[in-house]
N, C-alpha and C positions, 0 to 999 in steps of 0.2 A: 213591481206588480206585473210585468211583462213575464216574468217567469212562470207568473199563475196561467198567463193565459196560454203560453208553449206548452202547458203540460193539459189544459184543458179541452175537450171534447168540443165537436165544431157546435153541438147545440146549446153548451153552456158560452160560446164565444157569441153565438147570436142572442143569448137573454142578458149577458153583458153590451152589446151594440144595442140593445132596446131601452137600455140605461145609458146609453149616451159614451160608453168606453170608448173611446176614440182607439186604445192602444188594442182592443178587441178586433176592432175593423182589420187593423192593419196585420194583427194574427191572421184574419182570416186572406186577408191580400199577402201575407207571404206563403200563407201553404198554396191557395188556387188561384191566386192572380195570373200566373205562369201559364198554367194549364188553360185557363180562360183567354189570354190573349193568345196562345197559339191555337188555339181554335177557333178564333175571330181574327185573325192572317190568313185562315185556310178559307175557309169561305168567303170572308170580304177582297182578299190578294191587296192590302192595302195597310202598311201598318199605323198612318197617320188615322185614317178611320178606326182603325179594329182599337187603338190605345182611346180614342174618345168613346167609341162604343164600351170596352171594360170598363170606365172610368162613370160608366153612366149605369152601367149593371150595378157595379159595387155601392152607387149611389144610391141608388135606391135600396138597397139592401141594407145602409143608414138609416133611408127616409121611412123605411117601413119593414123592418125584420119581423113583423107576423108573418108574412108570405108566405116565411121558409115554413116547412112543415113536416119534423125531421120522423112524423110518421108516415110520408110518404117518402123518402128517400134521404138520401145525404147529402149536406149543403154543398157537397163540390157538384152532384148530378144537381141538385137548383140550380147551382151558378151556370154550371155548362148549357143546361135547357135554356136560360135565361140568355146566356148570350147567342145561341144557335139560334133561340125564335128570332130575336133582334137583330141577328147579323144578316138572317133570310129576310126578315123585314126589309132591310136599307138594300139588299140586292133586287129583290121584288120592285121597288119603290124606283131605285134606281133604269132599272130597267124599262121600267113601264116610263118614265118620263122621258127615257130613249127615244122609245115607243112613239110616243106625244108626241115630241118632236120632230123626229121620222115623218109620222102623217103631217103634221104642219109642213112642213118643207115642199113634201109631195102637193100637198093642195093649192101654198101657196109657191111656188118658185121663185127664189127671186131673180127677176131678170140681170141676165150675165151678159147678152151682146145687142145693144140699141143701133140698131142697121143705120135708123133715121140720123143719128147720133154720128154715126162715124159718118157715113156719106156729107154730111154738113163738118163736120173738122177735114175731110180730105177736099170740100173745094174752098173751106179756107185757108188752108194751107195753101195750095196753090194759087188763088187770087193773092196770097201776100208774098210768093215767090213770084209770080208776074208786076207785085207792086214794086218787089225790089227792083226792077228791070227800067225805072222810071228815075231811080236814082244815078247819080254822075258815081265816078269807080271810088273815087273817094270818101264819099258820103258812107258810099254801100259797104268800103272795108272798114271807117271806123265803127259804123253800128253794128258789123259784124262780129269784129274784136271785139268791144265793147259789150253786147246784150247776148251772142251765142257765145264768146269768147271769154263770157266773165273778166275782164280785165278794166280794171281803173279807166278813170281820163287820164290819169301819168301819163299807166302804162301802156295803153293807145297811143297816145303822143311821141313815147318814147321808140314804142314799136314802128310807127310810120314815120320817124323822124321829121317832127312837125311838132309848130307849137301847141302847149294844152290848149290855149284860149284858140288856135285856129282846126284842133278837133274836136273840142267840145261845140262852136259854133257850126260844124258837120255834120254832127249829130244830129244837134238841135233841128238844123234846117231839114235833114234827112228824117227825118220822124216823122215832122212836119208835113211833107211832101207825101210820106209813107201813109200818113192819115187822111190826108185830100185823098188819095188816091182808093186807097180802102172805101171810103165814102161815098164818092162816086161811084163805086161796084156796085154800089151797096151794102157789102156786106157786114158792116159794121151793125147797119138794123136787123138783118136776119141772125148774127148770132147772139146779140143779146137778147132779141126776144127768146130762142130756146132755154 
């Protein structure tokens, strides 16, 4: 039956699709499929859109083949009108929600540098480089290896050549100390309240 429909005229392939021919449809997607998706790449520059946009023309031209109206022209200019309107639609559509966007952005900004922000991480920073200063050398190199140094308690241990259990107890006490002293600055309460 596919033979009738290759030698068939595109209006007799659209009163067969209004009867449900399935193998009519796809007559009609091998002669103007082609030509309809490369003029939905040209307009949309996208061939992931432009194949769902054909896929949504020829659909409807399923769902409802009265449309065609082969006394105003020929089903390949339907198809082609039909995806030209379509394809300016999603550009239009597209564009204007750029658009939207654009002004949103503009109206609202979003904040990119909080002064108040930084000025509060740069003095604690430095009140916890003045807390290190409060620690003995040993304290201050294994929590250094340790928590900027990424390294194990081993590998601390191993590194200072010292037992685990007498740099882990370094640590601990050095943190410890670290914390008293943060504390007393203050600045433990001023950065968790921000």
């Amino acid at each position: 039956m596919d033979t009738d429909f290759r030698e068939a005229s595109d209006a007799a392939l659209v009163v067969a699709i209004a009867r449900f021919r399935e193998a009519a449809l796809a007559e009609v997607y091998r002669r103007h499929g082609d030509a309809a998706f490369g003029l939905a790449v040209r307009v949309l520059r996208d061939r992931a859109l432009a194949e769902e946009l054909v896929q949504e023309v020829f659909l409807k031209l399923w769902q409802d083949p009265e449309r065609f109206d082969p006394g105003r022209g020929t089903l390949r200019a339907f198809l082609m009108a039909t995806v030209h309107s379509r394809a300016i639609d999603l550009v239009r559509a597209e564009s204007a929600r750029r658009a939207r966007e654009g002004r949103h952005e503009r109206l609202h900004p979003e904040p990119t540098y909080d002064l108040e922000r930084e000025v509060l991480e740069l003095t604690v920073a430095e009140q916890v480089r003045e807390a290190f200063d409060v620690l003995s050398d040993d304290e201050r190199r294994a929590i250094e290896l340790a928590y900027l140094g990424g390294h194990t308690y081993r590998e601390v241990a191993e590194l200072l050549d010292q037992p685990e259990g007498t740099v882990k107890s370094r640590i601990r006490v050095g943190l410890r100390r670290l914390r008293d002293t943060l504390v007393e600055s203050g600045i433990t309460s001023s950065w968790t309240e921000s």
